[in-house]
C-alpha positions as CSV (number, residue, x, y, z in Angstrom):
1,X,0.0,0.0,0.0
2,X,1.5,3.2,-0.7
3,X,2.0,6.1,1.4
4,X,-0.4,9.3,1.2
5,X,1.5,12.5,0.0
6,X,0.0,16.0,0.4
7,X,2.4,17.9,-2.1
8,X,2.3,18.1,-5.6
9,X,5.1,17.1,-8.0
10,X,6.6,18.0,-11.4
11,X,7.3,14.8,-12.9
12,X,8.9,15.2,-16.5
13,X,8.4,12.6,-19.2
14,X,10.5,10.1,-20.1
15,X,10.9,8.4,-23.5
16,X,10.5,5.0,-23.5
17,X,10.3,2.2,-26.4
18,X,7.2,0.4,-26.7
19,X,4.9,-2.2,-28.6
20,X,7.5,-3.4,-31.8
21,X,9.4,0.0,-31.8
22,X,7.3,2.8,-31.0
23,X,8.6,5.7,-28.7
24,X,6.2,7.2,-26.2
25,X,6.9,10.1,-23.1
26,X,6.0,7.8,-20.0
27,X,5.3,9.9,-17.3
28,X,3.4,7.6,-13.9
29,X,5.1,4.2,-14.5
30,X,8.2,5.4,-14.4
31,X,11.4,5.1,-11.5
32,X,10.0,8.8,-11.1
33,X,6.5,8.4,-10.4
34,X,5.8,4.3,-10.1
35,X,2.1,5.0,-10.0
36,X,-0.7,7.4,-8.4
37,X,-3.2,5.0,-6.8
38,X,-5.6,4.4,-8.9
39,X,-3.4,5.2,-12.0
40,X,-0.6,3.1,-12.9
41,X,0.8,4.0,-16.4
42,X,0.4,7.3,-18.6
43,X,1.7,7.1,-22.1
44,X,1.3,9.7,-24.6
45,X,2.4,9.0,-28.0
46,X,2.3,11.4,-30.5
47,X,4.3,11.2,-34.0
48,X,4.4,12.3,-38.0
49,X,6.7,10.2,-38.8
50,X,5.5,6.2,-39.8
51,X,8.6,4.9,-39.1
52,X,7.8,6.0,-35.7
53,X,4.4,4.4,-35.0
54,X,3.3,2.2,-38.2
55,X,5.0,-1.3,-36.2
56,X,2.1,-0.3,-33.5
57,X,1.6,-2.5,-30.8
58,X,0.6,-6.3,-32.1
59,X,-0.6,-9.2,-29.4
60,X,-0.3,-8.5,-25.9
61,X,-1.9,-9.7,-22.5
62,X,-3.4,-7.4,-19.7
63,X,-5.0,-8.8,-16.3
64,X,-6.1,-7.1,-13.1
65,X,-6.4,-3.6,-14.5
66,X,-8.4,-1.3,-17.3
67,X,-6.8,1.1,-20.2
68,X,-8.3,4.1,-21.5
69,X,-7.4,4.8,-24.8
70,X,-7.9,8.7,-26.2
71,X,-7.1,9.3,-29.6
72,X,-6.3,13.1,-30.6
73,X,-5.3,12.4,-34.1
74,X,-4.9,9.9,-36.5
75,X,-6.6,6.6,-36.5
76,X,-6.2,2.6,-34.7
77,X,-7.4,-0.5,-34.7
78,X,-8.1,-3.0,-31.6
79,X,-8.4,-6.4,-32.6
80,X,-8.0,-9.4,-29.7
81,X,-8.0,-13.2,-29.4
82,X,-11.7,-13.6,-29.2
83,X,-12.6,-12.0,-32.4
84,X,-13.7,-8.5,-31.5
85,X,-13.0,-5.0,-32.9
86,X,-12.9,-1.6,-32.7
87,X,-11.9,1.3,-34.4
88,X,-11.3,4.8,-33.0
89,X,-10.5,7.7,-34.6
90,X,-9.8,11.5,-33.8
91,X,-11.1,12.1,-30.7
92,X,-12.5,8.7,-30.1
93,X,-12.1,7.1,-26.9
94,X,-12.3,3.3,-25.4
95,X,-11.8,2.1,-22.0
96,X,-11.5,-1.4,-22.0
97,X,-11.3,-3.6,-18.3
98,X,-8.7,-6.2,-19.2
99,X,-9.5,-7.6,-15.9
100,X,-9.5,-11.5,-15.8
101,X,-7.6,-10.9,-19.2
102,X,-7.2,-9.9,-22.4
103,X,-4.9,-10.8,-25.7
104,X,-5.2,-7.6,-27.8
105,X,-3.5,-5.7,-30.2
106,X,-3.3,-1.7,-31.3
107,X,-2.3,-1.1,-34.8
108,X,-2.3,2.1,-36.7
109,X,-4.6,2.7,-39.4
110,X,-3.2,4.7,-41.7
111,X,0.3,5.1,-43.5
112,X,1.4,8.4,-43.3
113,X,0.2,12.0,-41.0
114,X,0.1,12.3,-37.2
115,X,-0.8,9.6,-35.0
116,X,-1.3,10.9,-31.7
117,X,-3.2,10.2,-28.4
118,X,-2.6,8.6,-24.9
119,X,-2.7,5.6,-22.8
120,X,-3.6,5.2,-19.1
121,X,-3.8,2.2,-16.8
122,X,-6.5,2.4,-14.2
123,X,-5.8,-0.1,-11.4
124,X,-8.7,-2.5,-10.4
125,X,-9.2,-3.4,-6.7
126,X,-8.6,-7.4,-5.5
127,X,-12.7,-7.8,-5.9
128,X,-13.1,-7.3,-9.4
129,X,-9.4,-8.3,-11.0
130,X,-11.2,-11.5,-12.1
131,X,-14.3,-9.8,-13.5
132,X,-15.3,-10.6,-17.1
133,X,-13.8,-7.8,-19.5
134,X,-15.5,-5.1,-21.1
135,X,-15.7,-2.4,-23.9
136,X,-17.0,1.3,-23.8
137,X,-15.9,2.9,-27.0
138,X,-17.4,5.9,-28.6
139,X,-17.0,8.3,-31.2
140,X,-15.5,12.2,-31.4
141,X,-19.0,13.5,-31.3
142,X,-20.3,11.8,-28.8
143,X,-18.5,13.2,-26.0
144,X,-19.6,16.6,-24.6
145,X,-17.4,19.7,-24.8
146,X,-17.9,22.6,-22.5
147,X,-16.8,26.2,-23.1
148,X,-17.3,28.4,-21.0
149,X,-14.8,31.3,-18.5
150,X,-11.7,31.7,-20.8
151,X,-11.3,27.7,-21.9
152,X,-12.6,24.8,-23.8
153,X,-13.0,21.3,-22.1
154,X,-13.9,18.2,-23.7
155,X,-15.2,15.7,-21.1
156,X,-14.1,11.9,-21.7
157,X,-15.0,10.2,-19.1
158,X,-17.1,11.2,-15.2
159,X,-18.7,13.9,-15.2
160,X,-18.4,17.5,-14.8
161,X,-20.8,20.3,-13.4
162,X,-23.8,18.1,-14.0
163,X,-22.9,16.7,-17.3
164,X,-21.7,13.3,-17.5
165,X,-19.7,11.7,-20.2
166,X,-20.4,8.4,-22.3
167,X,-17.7,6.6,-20.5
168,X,-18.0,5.7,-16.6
169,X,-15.3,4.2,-14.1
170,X,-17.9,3.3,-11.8
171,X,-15.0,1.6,-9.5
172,X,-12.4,4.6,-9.4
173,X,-15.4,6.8,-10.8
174,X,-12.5,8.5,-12.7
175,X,-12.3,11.7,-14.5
176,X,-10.9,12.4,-17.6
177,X,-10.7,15.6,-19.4
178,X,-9.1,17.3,-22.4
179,X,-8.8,21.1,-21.6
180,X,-7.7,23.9,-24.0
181,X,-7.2,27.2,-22.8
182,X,-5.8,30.2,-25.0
183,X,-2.6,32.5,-24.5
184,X,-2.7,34.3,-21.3
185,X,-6.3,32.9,-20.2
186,X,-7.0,31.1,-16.5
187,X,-8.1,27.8,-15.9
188,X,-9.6,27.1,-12.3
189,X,-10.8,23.7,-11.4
190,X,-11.1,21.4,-8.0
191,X,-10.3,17.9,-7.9
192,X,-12.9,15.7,-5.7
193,X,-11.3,16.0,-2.3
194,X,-11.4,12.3,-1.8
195,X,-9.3,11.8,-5.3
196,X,-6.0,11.4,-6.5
197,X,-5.3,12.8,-9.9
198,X,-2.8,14.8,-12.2
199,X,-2.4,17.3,-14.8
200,X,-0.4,16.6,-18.0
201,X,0.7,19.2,-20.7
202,X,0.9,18.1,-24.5
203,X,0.6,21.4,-26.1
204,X,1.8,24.7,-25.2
205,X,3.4,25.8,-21.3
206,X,1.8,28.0,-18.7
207,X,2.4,28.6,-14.9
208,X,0.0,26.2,-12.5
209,X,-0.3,28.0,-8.6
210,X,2.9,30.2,-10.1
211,X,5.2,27.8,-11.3
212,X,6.5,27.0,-14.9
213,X,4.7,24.2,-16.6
214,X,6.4,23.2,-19.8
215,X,5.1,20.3,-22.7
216,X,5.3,16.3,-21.4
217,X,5.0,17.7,-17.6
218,X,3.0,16.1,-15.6
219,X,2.2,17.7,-11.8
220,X,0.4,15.3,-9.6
221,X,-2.6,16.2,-6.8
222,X,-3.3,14.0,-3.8
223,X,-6.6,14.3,-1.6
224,X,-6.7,17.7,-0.2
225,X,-4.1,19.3,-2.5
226,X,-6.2,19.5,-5.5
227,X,-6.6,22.7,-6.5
228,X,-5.6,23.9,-10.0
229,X,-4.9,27.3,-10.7
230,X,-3.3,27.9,-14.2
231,X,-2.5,30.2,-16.5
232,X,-1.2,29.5,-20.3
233,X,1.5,31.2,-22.1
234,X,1.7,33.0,-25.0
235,X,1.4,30.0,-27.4
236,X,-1.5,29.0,-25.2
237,X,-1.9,25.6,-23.5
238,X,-3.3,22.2,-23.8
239,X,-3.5,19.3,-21.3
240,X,-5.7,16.6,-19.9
241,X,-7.1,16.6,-16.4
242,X,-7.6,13.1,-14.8
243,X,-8.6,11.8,-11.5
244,X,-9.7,9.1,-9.8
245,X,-10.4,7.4,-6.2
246,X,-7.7,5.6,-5.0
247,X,-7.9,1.4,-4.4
248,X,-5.8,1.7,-1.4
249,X,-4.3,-2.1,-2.1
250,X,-1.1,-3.3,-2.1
251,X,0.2,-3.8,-5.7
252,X,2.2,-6.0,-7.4
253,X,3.2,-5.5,-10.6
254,X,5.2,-7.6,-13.7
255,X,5.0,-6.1,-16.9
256,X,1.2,-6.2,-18.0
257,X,-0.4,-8.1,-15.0
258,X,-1.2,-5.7,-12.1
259,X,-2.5,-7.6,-9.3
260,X,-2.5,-7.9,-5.3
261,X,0.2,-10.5,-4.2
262,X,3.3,-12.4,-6.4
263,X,1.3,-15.5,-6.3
264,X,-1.1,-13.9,-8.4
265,X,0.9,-12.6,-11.0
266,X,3.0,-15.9,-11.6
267,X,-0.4,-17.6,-12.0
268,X,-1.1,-14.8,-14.6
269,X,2.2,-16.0,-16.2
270,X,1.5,-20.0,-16.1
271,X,-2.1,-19.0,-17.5
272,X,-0.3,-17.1,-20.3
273,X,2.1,-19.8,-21.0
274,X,0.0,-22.3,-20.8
275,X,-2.7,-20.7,-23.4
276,X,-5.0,-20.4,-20.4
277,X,-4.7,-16.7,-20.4
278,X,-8.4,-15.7,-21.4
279,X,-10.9,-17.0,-19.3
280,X,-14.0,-14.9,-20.9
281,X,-15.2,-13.4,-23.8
282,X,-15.4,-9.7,-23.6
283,X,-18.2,-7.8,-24.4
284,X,-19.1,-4.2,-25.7
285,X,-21.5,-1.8,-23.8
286,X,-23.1,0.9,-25.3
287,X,-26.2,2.2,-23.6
288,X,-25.3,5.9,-23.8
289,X,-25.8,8.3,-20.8
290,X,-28.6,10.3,-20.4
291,X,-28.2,14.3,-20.8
């Protein structure tokens, strides 16, 4: 179980090779920032160049966790062991709970132009690692975008100021969203008290409570030390906002398995040796939610 920090920290991005070749800034998952309970990875990968991202990510397991997947721009395909499929495009988003397991892959779509969009791995608490896996994947236009005070937020995933997004952690009840604010304008916002979460610039800089934020900086916000008070610079700034209710479990982590003791992840090794890995076939929900 990890220790409760009050103080927010500037964690810079690292790059790190991924998939069959493909470089991505790694910001929680890293000797830095191991994770923030719930969140145990961030990548952002963002490239023009196809020699960059066109190997993609072919076959690999997850168990005992959930990714979100946010596209920005270009355009990949999901495709796993049991036959399903998705697509998403620019500004399309998918969270998908590996838990019990998945054998997936992530391939670009597309041959040339930027590809670019982030990763995050949501922890899943001991009760529901084993839980069948599921899909929630929708669409650019189907996620609200609020503007409104000096900035532009699209919201992925909770909720915000009574409007709720297609896409619900109802574990971690996790908030995701992708603000835009132009040069020299404010961006005030409160974290739920009882959340971890963290801010991560991928456009632009700015200065968040008076300090310099530069691009691939991520600043992290525990419990009562959530308030965000920022101002972009002169080229304007753009960043996502995500947080999330921490498990409060101890985790033990080996590559793609996150789970509770060892014993659990050398079983998820021996299952995935053994071609035991998948233990049920995932399943897509779409029900949308109401305004």
């Amino acid at each position: 179980m990890n220790t409760q920090q009050t103080t927010n920290r500037f964690i810079p991005a690292v790059a790190v090779p991924e998939g069959a070749g493909v470089t991505v800034h790694r910001t929680i998952g890293t000797p830095a920032l191991r994770n923030l309970d719930p969140f145990m990875l961030l990548d952002h990968f963002g490239s023009d160049d196809p020699d960059e991202y066109i190997a993609g990510f072919p076959s690999h397991p997850h168990r005992g966790f959930s990714t979100f997947t946010y596209m920005i721009d270009g355009y990949s395909e999901h495709k796993d062991s049991m036959g399903n499929t998705g697509n998403l495009g620019p500004g399309s988003a998918q969270l998908m709970k590996a838990a019990s397991g998945i054998i997936h892959s992530e391939m670009p779509q597309q041959e040339n132009g930027l590809l670019r969009g982030f990763q995050l791995w949501i922890n899943l608490p001991s009760a529901h690692k084993m839980d069948h896996p599921e899909y929630q994947e929708y669409d650019a236009a189907e996620f609200p975008v609020i503007d409104k005070d000096g900035f532009r937020l699209k919201l992925l995933m909770g909720s915000h100021e009574f409007v709720d997004a297609p896409i619900q952690d109802e574990i971690t009840h996790a908030q995701y969203y992708d603000v835009e604010v132009p040069a020299g304008q404010k961006f005030n916002h409160r974290l739920p008290l009882n959340h971890n979460g963290f801010l991560y610039v991928f456009e632009g800089s700015g200065k968040l409570n008076d300090r310099p934020l530069t691009r691939h900086m991520l600043v992290t916000f525990y419990g009562a030390s959530n308030g965000i008070d920022l101002v972009a610079g002169d080229q304007g700034a753009r960043f996502i906002v995500v947080s999330g209710k921490p498990i409060n479990e101890s985790v033990v982590q080996y590559g793609p398995f996150v789970m509770n003791t060892r014993e659990e992840i050398d079983q998820a090794m021996r299952d995935f040796q053994s071609n035991n890995f998948v233990r049920h076939k995932a399943w897509m929900r779409r029900e949308k939610v109401s305004a």
